[in-house]
N, C-alpha and C positions, 0 to 999 in steps of 0.2 A: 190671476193678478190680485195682490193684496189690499183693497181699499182702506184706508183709515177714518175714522171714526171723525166726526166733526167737532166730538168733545175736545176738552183740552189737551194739545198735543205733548204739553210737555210732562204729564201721568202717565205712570206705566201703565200694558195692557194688560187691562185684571179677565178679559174674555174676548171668545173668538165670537163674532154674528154668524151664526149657521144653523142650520135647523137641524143634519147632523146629529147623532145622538154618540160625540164622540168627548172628549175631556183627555188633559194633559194632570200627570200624577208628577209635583215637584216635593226636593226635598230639601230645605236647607238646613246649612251652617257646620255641614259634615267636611271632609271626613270624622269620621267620631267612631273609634272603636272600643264595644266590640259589636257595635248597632248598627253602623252600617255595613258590616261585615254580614249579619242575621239580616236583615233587608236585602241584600243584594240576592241572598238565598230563596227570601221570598219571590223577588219579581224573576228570578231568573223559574221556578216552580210555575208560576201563574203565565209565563209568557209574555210578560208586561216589560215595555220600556218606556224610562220615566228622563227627568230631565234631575239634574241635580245641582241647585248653588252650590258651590264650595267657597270656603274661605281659604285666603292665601296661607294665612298662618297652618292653619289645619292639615293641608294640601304638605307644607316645609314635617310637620309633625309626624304627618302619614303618609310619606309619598306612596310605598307602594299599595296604600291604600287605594290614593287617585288613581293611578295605574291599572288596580283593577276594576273602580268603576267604567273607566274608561275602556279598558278590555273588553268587560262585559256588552259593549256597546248601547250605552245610557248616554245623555246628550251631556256636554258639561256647560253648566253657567258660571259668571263669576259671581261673588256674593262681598269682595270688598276683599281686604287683608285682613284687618283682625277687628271687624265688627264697630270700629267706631262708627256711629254718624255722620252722616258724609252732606246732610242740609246744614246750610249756612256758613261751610268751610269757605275758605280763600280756595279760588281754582287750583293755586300753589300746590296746599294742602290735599286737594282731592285727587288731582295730578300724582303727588307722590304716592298714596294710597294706592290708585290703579299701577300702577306702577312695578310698586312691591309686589301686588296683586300676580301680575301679569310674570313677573320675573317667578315667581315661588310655582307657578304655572307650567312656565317654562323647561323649568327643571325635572318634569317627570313628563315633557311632553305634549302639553297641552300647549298649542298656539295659535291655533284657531277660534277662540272666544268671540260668541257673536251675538251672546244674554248676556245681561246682567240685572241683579235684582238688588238694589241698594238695603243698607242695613234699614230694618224699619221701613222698605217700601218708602222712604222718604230721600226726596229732591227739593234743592228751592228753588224757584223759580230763573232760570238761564242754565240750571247745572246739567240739564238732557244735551245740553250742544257738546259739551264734552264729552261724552258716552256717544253722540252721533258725529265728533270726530274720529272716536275712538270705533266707528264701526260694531260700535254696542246697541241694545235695543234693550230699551226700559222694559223689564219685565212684571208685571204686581200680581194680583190673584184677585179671584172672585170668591173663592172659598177657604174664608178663614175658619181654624176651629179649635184656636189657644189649644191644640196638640202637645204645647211647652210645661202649660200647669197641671195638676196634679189631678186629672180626668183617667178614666179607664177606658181599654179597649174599644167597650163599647158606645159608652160615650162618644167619642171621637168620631164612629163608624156608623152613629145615628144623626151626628152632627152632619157630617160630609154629606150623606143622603139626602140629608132635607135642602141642604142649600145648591146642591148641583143642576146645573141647567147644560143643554147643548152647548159646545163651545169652552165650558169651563174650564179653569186654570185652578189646580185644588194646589195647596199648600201647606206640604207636611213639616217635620224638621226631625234629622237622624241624628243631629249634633247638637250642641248645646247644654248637655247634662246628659242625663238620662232617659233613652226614648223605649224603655221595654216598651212601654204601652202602646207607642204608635207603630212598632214595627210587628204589632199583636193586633192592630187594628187594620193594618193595608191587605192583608189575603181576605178579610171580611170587607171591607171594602170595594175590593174588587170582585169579591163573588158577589158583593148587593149590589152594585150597580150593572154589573153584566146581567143580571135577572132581570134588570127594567128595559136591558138593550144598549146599554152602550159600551163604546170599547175605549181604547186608551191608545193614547199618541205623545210623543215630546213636543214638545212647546214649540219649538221649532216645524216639525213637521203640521200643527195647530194653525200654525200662521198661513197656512195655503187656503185654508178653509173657507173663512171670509172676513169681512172687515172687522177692524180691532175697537173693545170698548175699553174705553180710560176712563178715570175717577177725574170726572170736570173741576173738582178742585184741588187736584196736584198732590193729595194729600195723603196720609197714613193710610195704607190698604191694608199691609199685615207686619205682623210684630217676627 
């Protein structure tokens, strides 16, 4: 059974409580080719399955992109339609976003969505009821490591290292520009954390594990 965390309920869950030496590998803001085409390569090599945000637009861009992550069997999340910020919209507003979201989803197959990770990790305060009518679950990350800016391979893969703990929710991004670096950083990645002992699970499968921790002030977890 899933326990939750006493912190603040309405922040996403940046970690699973469990002593567990296991961690969820995510990716957003994909589909994005031709990276996460080269990614899918890797985890399908390494044996790793990861969970991936998609964005709606991306997904209309690339269906059969989605399709093959989806094929692959990687978990999908949703990650918004097309990246705006979704704190301090009118419900109206975020309402039609998930929406489009969920339609551009639909279209290649996906409709069972049951993550989401808002753009920026960022909610205002009442906007989780909507994603908990929507049968969504605020998803954030404990391991951020600006993966976006202009860092190398190993950077990243020393970054990740240091900050991972049992339970972890690491937070990559395949989309967004250009990700040679981080999709050169996840086979090192996973071969340094399997060397300390841990394995890798979807965020989803993560949440069996044990009680959820959120960010007690509702706020920015990752970019």
């Amino acid at each position: 059974m899933l326990l939750v965390s006493p912190l603040n309920s309405r922040a996403g869950i940046k970690r699973i409580g469990t002593e567990k030496k296991v961690v969820a590998l995510t990716f957003d803001d994909g589909p994005n080719s031709p990276h996460t085409e080269k990614l899918l390569k890797v985890l399908e090599a390494k044996g790793v399955t990861a969970t991936f945000f998609l964005i709606g637009k991306q997904v209309e861009n690339h269906p059969d992109l989605a399709r093959k992550i989806a094929k692959a069997g990687h978990e999908i999340g949703g990650h918004s339609y097309d990246w705006q910020s979704l704190a301090f919209k009118r419900r109206k507003s975020v309402e039609a976003q998930l929406d489009k979201m969920d339609a551009a989803f639909a279209s290649v197959g996906i409709t069972n969505l049951a993550l989401f990770r808002p753009p920026n990790g960022l909610l205002s305060p009442g906007q989780g009821k909507i994603l908990e009518a929507r049968g969504l679950e605020h998803i954030g990350a404990d391991v951020v490591v600006g993966d976006w800016k202009n860092i190398d391979a190993a950077t990243i893969r020393d970054r990740v290292v240091k900050k991972v703990r049992p339970g972890s929710i690491i937070v990559l991004h395949d989309g967004g520009g250009n990700r040679a670096a981080t999709v050169r950083a996840v086979p090192m990645i996973i071969d340094a954390l399997r060397k300390q002992g841990y394995s890798f699970s979807t965020v989803g499968a993560l949440l069996d594990f044990g009680y959820t921790h959120k960010d007690p002030k509702g706020s920015r977890n990752q970019e």
